[in-house]
C-alpha positions in Angstrom: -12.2 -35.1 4.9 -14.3 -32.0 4.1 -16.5 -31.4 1.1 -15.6 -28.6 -1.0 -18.3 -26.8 -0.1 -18.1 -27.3 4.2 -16.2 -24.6 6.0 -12.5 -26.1 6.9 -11.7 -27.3 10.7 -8.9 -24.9 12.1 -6.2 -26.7 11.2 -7.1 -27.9 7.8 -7.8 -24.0 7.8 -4.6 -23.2 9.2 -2.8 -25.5 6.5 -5.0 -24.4 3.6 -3.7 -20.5 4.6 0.0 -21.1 4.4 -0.4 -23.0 0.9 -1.8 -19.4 -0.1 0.8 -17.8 1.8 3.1 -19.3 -0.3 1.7 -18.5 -3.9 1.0 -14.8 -3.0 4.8 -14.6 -2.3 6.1 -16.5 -5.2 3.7 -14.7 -7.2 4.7 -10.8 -5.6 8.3 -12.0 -6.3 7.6 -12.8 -9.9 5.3 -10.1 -10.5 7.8 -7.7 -9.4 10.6 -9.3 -11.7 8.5 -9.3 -14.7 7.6 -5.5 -14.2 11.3 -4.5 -13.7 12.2 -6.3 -16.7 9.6 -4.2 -18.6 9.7 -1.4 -17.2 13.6 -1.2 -17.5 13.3 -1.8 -21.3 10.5 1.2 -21.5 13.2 3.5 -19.0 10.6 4.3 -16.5 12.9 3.5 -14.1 13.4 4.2 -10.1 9.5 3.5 -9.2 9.9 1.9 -6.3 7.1 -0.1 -4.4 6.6 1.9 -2.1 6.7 4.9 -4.2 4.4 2.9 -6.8 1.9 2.6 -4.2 1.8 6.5 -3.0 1.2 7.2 -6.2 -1.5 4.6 -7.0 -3.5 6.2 -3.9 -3.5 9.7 -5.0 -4.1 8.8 -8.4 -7.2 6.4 -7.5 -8.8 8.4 -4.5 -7.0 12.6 -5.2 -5.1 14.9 -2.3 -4.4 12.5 1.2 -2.4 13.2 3.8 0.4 11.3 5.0 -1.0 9.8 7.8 -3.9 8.9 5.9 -2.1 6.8 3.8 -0.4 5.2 5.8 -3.6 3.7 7.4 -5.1 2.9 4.6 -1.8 1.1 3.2 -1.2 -0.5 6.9 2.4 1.2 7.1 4.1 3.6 9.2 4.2 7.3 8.8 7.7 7.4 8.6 8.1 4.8 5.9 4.8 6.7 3.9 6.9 10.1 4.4 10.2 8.9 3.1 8.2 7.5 0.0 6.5 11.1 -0.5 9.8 12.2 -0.3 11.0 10.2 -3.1 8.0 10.9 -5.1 8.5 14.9 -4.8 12.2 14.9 -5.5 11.1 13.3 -8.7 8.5 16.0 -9.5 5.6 13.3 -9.3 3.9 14.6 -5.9 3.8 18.2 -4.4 3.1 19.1 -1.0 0.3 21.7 -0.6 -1.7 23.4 2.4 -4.5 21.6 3.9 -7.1 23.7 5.0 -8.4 21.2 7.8 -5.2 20.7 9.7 -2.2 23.0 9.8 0.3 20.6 10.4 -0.7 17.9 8.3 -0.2 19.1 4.8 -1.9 17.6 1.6 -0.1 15.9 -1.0 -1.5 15.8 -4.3 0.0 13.9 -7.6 1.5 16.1 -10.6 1.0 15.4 -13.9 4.4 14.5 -14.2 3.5 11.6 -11.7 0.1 10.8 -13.4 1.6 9.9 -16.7 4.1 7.9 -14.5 1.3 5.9 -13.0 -0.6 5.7 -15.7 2.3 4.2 -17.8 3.0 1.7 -14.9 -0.8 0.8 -14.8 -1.0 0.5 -18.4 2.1 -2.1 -18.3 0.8 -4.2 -15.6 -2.8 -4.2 -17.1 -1.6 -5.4 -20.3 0.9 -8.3 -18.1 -2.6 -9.1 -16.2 -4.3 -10.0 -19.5 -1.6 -12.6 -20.2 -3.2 -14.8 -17.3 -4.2 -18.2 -18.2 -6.4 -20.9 -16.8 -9.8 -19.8 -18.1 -10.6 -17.8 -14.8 -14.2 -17.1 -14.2 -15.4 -13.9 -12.4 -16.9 -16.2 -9.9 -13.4 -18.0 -9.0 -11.3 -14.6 -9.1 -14.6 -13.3 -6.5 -13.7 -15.9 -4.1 -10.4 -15.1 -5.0 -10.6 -11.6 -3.4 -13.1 -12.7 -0.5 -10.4 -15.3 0.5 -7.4 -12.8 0.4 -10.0 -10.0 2.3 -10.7 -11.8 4.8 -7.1 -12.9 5.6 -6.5 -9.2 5.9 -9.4 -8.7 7.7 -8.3 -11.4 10.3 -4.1 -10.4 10.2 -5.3 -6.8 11.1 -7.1 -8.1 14.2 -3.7 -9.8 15.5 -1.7 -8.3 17.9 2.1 -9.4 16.9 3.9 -11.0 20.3 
């Protein structure tokens, strides 16, 4: 048995992952549930996940490129493109000339798709404050190294 504070053997390691495995899905699941329910009583509807996220990234970090998104969300081009896609035939993202690489155009949020985001950040925000437990800053610190470094790690794996 390992004391709380003694790095994990492997395979208490290996267990220990799945049990987090497990509550990040449930709580993705959820999550998602409780923002459709809101979001369909406030009509800001057809914000998809993938769209949601495209839309995060410009509004966070300005003008990227496809392909640049899709590294730095870990997802094809393709899928990135058909979310762009979505976002633009909804007026929320325009497609505009990138003067460092002809065939790699920029796309940049509108304001049409900043008040979008906005709203949708505003929504889960106020949803985030509802969390209970009396969480420190130091627990929801090791929170985020834990789920880091099991990116870190999954990004290093080569799938069979």
């Amino acid at each position: 048995m390992n004391d709380i504070d003694e790095p994990l053997s492997p395979d208490d390691l290996g267990d220990r992952v799945s049990e987090v495995f497990d509550l990040i899905g449930a709580l993705y699941r959820r999550g998602l549930r409780k923002l459709e329910q809101v979001d369909a009583v406030e009509a800001v509807e057809g914000v998809s996940v993938g769209v949601r996220s495209v839309l995060v990234l410009l509004h966070r970090y300005g003008p990227m490129t496809v392909p640049q998104m899709g590294r730095v969300m870990t997802l094809t081009r393709q899928f990135v493109q058909r979310m762009v896609n979505d976002a633009a035939a909804r007026g929320w993202i325009e497609v505009t000339p990138n003067p460092a690489h002809q065939r790699s155009s920029l796309i940049r949020i509108t304001d049409a798709g900043e008040a979008v985001i906005t709203a949708i950040l505003a929504r889960e925000h106020a949803l985030n404050r509802q969390v209970g437990g009396d969480l420190t800053d130091g627990e929801l610190r090791a929170c985020k190294r834990v789920l880091k470094e099991m990116l870190r790690t999954f990004d290093h794996v080569d799938a069979d």
